[in-house]
Each structure stands twice: as C-alpha cells, then as structure tokens.
C-alpha positions, 0 to 999 in steps of 0.5 A, a space after each residue: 500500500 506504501 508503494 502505490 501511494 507514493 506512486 512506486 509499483 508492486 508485482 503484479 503476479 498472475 492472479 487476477 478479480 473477476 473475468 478471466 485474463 485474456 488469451 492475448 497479451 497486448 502487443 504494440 503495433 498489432 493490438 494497441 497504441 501507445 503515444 507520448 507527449 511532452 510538455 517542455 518550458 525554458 527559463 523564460 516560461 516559453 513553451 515547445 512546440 513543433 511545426 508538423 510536416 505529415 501531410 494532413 497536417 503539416 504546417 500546423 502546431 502541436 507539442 512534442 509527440 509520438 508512438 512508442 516503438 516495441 521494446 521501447 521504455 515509456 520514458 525513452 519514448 518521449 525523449 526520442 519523440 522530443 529529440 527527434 520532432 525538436 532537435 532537443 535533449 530532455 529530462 522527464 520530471 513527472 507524468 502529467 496525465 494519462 489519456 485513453 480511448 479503451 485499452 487499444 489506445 493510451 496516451 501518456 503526457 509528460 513534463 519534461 525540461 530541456 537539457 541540451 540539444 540545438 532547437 530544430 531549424 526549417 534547415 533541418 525539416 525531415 519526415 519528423 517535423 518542419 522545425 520546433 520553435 519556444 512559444 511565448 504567446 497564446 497558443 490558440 493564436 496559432 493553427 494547432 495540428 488539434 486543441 486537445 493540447 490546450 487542456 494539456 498546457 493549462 495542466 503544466 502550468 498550474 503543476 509547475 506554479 502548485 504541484 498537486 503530486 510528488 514527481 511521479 514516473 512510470 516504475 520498471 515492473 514488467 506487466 504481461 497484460 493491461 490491468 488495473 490495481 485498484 485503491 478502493 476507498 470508502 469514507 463516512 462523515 464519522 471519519 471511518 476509512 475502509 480499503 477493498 483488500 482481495 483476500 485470495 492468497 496473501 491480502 492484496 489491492 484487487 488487480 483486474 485486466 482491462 478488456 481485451 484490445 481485441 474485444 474491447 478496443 474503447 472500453 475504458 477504464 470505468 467498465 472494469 471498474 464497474 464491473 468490480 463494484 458490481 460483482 463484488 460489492 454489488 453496487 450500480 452507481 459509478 465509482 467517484 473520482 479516478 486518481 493515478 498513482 503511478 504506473 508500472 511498464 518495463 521495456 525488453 520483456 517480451 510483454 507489452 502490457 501496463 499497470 495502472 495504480 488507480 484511486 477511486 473512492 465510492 460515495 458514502 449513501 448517508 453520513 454514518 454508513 459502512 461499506 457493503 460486505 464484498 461478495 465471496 
C-alpha cells in the first residue's frame, strides 16, 4: 500500500478479480497504441512546440509527440519523440496525465525540461517535423495540428506554479497484460476509512485486466471498474473520482502490457454508513 501511494509499483503476479485474463497479451503495433507527449518550458516560461510536416497536417502546431516503438521504455519514448520532432535533449520530471480511448489506445503526457540539444531549424525539416520553435504567446493564436493540447498546457502550468503530486514516473515492473490495481476507498462523515483488500492468497489491492484490445478496443477504464463494484460489492452507481498513482511498464520483456495504480473512492449513501460486505 506504501508503494502505490507514493506512486512506486508492486508485482503484479498472475492472479487476477473477476473475468478471466485474456488469451492475448497486448502487443504494440498489432493490438494497441501507445503515444507520448511532452510538455517542455525554458527559463523564460516559453513553451515547445513543433511545426508538423505529415501531410494532413503539416504546417500546423502541436507539442512534442509520438508512438512508442516495441521494446521501447515509456520514458525513452518521449525523449526520442522530443529529440527527434525538436532537435532537443530532455529530462522527464513527472507524468502529467494519462489519456485513453479503451485499452487499444493510451496516451501518456509528460513534463519534461530541456537539457541540451540545438532547437530544430526549417534547415533541418525531415519526415519528423518542419522545425520546433519556444512559444511565448497564446497558443490558440496559432493553427494547432488539434486543441486537445490546450487542456494539456493549462495542466503544466498550474503543476509547475502548485504541484498537486510528488514527481511521479512510470516504475520498471514488467506487466504481461493491461490491468488495473485498484485503491478502493470508502469514507463516512464519522471519519471511518475502509480499503477493498482481495483476500485470495496473501491480502492484496484487487488487480483486474482491462478488456481485451481485441474485444474491447474503447472500453475504458470505468467498465472494469464497474464491473468490480458490481460483482463484488454489488453496487450500480459509478465509482467517484479516478486518481493515478503511478504506473508500472518495463521495456525488453517480451510483454507489452501496463499497470495502472488507480484511486477511486465510492460515495458514502448517508453520513454514518459502512461499506457493503464484498461478495465471496
């Protein structure tokens, strides 16, 4: 419990709540998508942004993003999409937000600072981007590639001016599957905190698999939550707030898949209630 919710990882072994695991593990490039994005300032609170070069966009632009490759670390993804697309090298100082379209599509943003590097000219334009630029105005004056950066800026900002988190950075575990550890929480106006343990073997956080990319390709993460509280607490009304703790993904394993460390807490129905008894 202590790792999680300092944002560090724990093996997620092979037992699993609810469905059965699916037969096929993720695979990158065949079953699901993974992307990084990067949000870099320089001293002078100007942002980094690329000019994009592929043909349904070019001209346009957008923060520094990209694909992962297979075999690819989450962090050394975004630090080849930045090098790449900018000219620039990075240091990653914490994920910033997590973004999903089911279990087929994942998007991971980060904040990261500059290092070293010599900023992208047109010059230099290649299949990757036209040329990058630091951006000190409004960005929404500008013809974005998509304004689904905005939202994504706005967060940095507001982390780098209060940040609501410690630096949080995806931990070196290997997943075999996309799952999901689940921190239930279960509060009451008394000030009682009750924590959903699974009980099959040694006590743990309950880990459920996340679909199937196959068979589920935008499920999101609420279903198999969902689908937690119905079967074991049998409870109908969506979960409260969603909150990442951390992630967990190791590169150079033969598996592609990612843990999620996610917080959820279920509403009290009256000032003094307890938390309905788990089924089994």
């Amino acid at each position: 419990l202590d790792a999680v919710l300092g944002g560090g990882g724990w093996d997620v072994g092979t037992s699993f709540e609810g469905p059965a695991a699916p037969h096929q593990p993720p695979r990158l490039g065949k079953t699901v998508c993974y992307v990084v994005l990067a949000v870099l300032f320089d001293e002078e609170e100007r942002v980094l942004l690329v000019q994009e070069a592929k043909a349904e966009c070019r001209g346009t632009w957008y923060l520094p993003a990209g694909r992962m490759e297979p075999g690819e670390g989450i962090v050394a993804a975004m630090c080849r999409e930045v090098k790449e697309e900018t000219g620039l090298e990075c240091q990653a100082l914490t994920l910033l937000a997590l973004e999903e379209r089911g279990p087929a599509w994942i998007r991971f943003v980060f904040l990261a600072r500059p290092t070293g590097g010599t900023l992208k000219t047109l010059e230099a334009a290649d299949a990757e981007s036209l040329q990058a630029m630091w951006w000190s105005g409004d960005p929404r004056t500008l013809p974005l590639r998509a304004p689904d950066i905005l939202p994504l800026l706005d967060l940095a900002a507001r982390y780098r001016r209060s940040p609501p988190h410690p630096p949080t950075l995806p931990q070196e575990l290997p997943c075999a599957l996309l799952c999901l550890r689940l921190l239930v929480a279960f509060a009451n106006d008394a000030g009682h905190l009750w924590v959903l343990v699974g009980t099959s073997g040694t006590p743990h956080l309950p880990v459920v698999v996340w679909g199937s990319p196959r068979a589920e390709p935008r499920g999101g993460l609420r279903l198999p939550v969902q689908r937690l509280l119905r079967d074991q607490l049998a409870l109908q009304p969506a979960p409260g707030a969603l909150g990442l703790l951390g992630l967990q993904h190791c590169a150079g394993t033969g598996a592609d898949g990612v843990c999620l460390n996610l917080l959820l807490t279920v509403p009290a129905p009256s000032p003094a209630a307890e938390p309905p008894e788990p089924a089994g």
